[in-house]
Structure formats: C-alpha cells, structure tokens
Backbone atoms as SQL, in Angstrom:
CREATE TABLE atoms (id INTEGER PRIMARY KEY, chain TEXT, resi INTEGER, resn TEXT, atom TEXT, x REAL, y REAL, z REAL);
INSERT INTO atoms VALUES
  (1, 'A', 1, 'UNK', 'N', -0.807, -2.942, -13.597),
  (2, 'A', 1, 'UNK', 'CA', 0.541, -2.751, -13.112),
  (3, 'A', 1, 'UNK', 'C', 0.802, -1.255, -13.027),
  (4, 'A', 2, 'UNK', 'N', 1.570, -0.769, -12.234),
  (5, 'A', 2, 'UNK', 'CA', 1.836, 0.619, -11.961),
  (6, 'A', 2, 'UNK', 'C', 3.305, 1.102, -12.542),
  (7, 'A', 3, 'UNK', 'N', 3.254, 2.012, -13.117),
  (8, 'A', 3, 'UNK', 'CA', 3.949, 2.516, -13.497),
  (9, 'A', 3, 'UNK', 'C', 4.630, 3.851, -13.141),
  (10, 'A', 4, 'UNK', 'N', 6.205, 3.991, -12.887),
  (11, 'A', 4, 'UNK', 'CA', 6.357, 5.109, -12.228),
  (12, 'A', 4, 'UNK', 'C', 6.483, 6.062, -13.597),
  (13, 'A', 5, 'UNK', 'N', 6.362, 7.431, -13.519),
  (14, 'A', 5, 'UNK', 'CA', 6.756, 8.404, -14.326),
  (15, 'A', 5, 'UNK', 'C', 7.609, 9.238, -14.414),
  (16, 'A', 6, 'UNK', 'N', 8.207, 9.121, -13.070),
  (17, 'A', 6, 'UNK', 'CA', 9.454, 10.140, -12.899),
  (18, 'A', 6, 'UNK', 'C', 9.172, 11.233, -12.639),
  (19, 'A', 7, 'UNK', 'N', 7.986, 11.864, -12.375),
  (20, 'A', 7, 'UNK', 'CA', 7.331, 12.958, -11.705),
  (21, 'A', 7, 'UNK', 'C', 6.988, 12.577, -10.743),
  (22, 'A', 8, 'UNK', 'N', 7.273, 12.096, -9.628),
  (23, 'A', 8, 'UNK', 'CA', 6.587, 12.080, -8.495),
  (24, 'A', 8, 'UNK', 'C', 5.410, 11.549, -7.923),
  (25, 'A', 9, 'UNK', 'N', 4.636, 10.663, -9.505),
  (26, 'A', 9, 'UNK', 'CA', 3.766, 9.613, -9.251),
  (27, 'A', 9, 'UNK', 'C', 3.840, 8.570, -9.702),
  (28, 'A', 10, 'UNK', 'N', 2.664, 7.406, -9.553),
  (29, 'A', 10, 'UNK', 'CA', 2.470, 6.935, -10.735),
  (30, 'A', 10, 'UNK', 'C', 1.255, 6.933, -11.233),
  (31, 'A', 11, 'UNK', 'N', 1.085, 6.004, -12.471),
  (32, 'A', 11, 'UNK', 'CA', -0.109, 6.059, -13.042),
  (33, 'A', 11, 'UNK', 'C', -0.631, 4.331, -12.856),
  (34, 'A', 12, 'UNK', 'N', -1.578, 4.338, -12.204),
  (35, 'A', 12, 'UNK', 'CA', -2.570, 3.316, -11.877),
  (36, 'A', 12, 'UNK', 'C', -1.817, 3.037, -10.200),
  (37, 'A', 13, 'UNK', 'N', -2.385, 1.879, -10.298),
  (38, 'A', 13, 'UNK', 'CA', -2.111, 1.364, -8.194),
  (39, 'A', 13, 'UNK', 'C', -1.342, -0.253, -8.378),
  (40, 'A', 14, 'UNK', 'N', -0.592, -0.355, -7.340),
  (41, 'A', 14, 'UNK', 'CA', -0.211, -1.758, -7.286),
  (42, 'A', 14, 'UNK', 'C', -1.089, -2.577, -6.589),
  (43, 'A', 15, 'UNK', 'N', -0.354, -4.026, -8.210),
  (44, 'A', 15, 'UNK', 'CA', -1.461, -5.180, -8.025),
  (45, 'A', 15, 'UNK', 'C', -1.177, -5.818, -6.616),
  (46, 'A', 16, 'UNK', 'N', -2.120, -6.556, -6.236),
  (47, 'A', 16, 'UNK', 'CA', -1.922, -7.496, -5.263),
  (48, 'A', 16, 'UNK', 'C', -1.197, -6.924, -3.773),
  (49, 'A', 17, 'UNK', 'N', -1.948, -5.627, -3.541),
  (50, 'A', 17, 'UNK', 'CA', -1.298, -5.105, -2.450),
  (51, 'A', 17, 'UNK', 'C', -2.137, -4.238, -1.964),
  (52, 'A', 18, 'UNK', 'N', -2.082, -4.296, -0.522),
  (53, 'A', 18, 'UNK', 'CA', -3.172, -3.262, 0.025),
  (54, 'A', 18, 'UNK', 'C', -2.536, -2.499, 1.351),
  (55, 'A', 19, 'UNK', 'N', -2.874, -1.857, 1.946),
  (56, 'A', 19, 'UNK', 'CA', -2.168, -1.113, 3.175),
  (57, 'A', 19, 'UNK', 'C', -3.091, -0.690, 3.727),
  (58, 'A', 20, 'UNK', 'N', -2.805, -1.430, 5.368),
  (59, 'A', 20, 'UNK', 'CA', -3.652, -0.899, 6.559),
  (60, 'A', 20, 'UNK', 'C', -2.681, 0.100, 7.521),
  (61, 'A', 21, 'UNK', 'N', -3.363, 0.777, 8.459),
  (62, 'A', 21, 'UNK', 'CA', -2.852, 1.498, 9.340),
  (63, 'A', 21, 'UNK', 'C', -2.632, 1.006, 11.164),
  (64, 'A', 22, 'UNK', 'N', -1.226, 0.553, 11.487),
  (65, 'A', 22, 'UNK', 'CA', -1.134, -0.074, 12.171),
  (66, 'A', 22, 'UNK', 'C', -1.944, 0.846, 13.748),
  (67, 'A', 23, 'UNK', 'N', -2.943, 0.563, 14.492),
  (68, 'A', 23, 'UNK', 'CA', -3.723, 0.931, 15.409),
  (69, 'A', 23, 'UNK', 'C', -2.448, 1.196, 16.956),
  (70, 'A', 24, 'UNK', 'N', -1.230, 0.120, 16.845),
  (71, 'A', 24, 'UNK', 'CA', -0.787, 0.488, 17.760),
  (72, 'A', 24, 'UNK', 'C', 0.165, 1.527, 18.194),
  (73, 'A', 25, 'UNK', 'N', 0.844, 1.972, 16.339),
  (74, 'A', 25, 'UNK', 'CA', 1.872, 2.716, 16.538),
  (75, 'A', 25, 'UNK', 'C', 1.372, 3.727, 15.258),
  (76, 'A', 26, 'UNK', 'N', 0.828, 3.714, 14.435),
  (77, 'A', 26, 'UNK', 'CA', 0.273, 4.780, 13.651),
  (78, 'A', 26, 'UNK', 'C', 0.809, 4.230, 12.384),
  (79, 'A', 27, 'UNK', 'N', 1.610, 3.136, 12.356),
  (80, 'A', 27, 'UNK', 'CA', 3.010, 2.895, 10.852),
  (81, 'A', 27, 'UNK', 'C', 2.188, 2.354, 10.010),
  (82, 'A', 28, 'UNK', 'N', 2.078, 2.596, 9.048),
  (83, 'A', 28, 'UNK', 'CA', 1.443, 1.805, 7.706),
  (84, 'A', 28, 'UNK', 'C', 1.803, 0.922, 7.085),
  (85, 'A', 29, 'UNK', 'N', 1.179, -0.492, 6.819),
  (86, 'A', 29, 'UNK', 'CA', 1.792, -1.916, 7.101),
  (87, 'A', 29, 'UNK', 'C', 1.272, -2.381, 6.396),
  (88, 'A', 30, 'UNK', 'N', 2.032, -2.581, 4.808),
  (89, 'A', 30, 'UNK', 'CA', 1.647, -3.282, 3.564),
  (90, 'A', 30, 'UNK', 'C', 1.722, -4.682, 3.411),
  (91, 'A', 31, 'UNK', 'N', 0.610, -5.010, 2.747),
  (92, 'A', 31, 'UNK', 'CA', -0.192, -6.543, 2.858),
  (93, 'A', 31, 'UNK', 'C', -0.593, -7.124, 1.593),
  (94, 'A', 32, 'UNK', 'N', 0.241, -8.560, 1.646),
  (95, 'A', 32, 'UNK', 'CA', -0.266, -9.581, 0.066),
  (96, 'A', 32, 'UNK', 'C', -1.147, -9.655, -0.049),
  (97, 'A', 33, 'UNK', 'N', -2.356, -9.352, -0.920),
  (98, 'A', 33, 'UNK', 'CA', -3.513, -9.733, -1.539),
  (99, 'A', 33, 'UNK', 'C', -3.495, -11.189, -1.295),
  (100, 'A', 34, 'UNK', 'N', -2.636, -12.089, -2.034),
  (101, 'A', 34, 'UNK', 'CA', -2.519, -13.698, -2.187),
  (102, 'A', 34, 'UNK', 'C', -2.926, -14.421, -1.129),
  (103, 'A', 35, 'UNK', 'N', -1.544, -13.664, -0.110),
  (104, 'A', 35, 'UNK', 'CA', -1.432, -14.745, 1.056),
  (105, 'A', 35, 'UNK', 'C', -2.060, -14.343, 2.183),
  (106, 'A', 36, 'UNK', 'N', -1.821, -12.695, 2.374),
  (107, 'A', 36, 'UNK', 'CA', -2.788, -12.146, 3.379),
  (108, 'A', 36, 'UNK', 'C', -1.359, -11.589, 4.325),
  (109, 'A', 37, 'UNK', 'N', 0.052, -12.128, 3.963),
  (110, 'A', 37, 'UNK', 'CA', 0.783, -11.685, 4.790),
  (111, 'A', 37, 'UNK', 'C', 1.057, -10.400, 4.946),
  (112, 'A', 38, 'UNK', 'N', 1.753, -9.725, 6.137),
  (113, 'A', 38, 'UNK', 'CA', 2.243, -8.663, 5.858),
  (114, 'A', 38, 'UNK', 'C', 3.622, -8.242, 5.542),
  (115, 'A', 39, 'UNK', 'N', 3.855, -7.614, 4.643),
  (116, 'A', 39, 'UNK', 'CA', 5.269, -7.267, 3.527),
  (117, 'A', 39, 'UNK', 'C', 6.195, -6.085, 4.709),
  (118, 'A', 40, 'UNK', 'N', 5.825, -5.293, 4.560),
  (119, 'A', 40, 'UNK', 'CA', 6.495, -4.037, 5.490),
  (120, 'A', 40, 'UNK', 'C', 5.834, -3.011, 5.654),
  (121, 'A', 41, 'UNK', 'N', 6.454, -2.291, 7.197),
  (122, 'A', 41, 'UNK', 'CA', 6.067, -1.430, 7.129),
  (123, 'A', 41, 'UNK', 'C', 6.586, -0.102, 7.098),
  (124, 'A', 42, 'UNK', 'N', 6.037, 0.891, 7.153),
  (125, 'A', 42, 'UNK', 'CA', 6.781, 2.686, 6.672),
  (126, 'A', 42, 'UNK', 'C', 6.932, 3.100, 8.162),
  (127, 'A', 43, 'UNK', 'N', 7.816, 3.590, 8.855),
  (128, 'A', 43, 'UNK', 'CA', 7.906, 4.514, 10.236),
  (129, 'A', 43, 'UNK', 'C', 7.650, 5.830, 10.108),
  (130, 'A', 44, 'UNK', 'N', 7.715, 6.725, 8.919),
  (131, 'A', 44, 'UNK', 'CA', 7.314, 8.025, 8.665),
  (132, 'A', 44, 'UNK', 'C', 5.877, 8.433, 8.761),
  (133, 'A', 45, 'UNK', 'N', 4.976, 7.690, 9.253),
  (134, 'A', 45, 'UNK', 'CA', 3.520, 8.105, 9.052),
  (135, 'A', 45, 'UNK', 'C', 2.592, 8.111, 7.809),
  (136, 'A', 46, 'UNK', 'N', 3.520, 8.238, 7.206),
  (137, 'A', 46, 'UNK', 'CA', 3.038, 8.483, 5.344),
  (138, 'A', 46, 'UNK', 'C', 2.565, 7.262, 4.919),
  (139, 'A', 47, 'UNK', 'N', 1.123, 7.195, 4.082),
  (140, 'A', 47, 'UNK', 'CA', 0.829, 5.855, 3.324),
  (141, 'A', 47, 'UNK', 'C', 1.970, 5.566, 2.418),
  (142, 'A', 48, 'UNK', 'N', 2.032, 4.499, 1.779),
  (143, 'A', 48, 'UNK', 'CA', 2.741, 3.999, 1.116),
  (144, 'A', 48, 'UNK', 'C', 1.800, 5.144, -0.222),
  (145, 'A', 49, 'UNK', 'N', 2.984, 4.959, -1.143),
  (146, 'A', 49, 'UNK', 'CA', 2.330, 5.786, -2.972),
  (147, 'A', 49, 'UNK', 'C', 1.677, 4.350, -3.769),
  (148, 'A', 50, 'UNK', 'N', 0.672, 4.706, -4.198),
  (149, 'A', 50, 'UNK', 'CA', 0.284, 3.627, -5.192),
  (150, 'A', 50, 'UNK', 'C', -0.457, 2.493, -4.880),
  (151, 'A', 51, 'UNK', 'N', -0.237, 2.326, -2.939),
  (152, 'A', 51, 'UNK', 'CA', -0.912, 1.313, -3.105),
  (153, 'A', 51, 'UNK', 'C', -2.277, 1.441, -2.580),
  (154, 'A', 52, 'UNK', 'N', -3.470, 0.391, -2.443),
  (155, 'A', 52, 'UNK', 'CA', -4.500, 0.673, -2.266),
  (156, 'A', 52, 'UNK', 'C', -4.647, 0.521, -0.886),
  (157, 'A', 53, 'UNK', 'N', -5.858, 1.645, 0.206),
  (158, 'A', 53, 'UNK', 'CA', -6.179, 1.371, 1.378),
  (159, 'A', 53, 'UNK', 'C', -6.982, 0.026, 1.723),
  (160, 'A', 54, 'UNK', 'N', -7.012, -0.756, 2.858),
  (161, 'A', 54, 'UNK', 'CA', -7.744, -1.505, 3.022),
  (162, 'A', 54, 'UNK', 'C', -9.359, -0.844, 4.057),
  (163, 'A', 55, 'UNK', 'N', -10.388, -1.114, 3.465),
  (164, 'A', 55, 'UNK', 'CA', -10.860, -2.291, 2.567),
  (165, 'A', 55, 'UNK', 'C', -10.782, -1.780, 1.378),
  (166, 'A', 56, 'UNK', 'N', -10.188, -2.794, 0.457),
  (167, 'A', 56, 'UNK', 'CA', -9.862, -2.575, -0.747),
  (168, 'A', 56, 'UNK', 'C', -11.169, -2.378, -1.448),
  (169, 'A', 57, 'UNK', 'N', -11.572, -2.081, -2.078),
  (170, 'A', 57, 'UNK', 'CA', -13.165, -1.552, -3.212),
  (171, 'A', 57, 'UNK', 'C', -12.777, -1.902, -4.712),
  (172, 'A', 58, 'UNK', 'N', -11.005, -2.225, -5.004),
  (173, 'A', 58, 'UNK', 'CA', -11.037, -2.428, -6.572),
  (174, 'A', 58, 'UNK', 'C', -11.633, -3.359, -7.158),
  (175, 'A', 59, 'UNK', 'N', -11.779, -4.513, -5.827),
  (176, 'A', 59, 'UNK', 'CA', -12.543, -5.951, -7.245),
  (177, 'A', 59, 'UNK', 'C', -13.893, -5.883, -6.508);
C-alpha cells in the first residue's frame, strides 16, 4: 500500500493499478489490475505519482 508523506511523494507504488499512455492523445489512462478496466485519465501529460507503468514487472 502506498503511502503519502507530505513531501511530495510517496513511499512504495499503488496496489492493483497500472498506467498506460494513451497513443491517440498522449493522456495517461489508469487501469484495474482486477478487472482490466480503465479508471481515469490525466489531460496534463504527466504520469500519474505512484502508480506503476504498464507492462507492469512487479509480480
């Protein structure tokens, strides 16, 4: 589980979540581990903090 610190990070990555980079518009478009759906996405360009890129490598 991730934890924020109040500095501007956190410490470890969130579970059950991964983020791809949408090919048509550049937006980064976070995705359930579980179901496979996609959650939301960011319009600023910026990855999401914390979570992991896809292909995921943690398990």
């Amino acid at each position: 589980m991730a934890k924020n610190t109040g500095e501007n990070y956190r410490n470890g990555s969130v579970i059950n979540r991964s983020q791809v980079q949408n090919p048509q518009n550049g937006n980064w478009t976070k995705r359930d581990d579980e179901s496979g759906r996609f959650i939301s996405q960011k319009k600023d360009g910026d990855p999401y903090k914390g979570v992991a890129k896809e292909p995921d490598r943690r398990r």
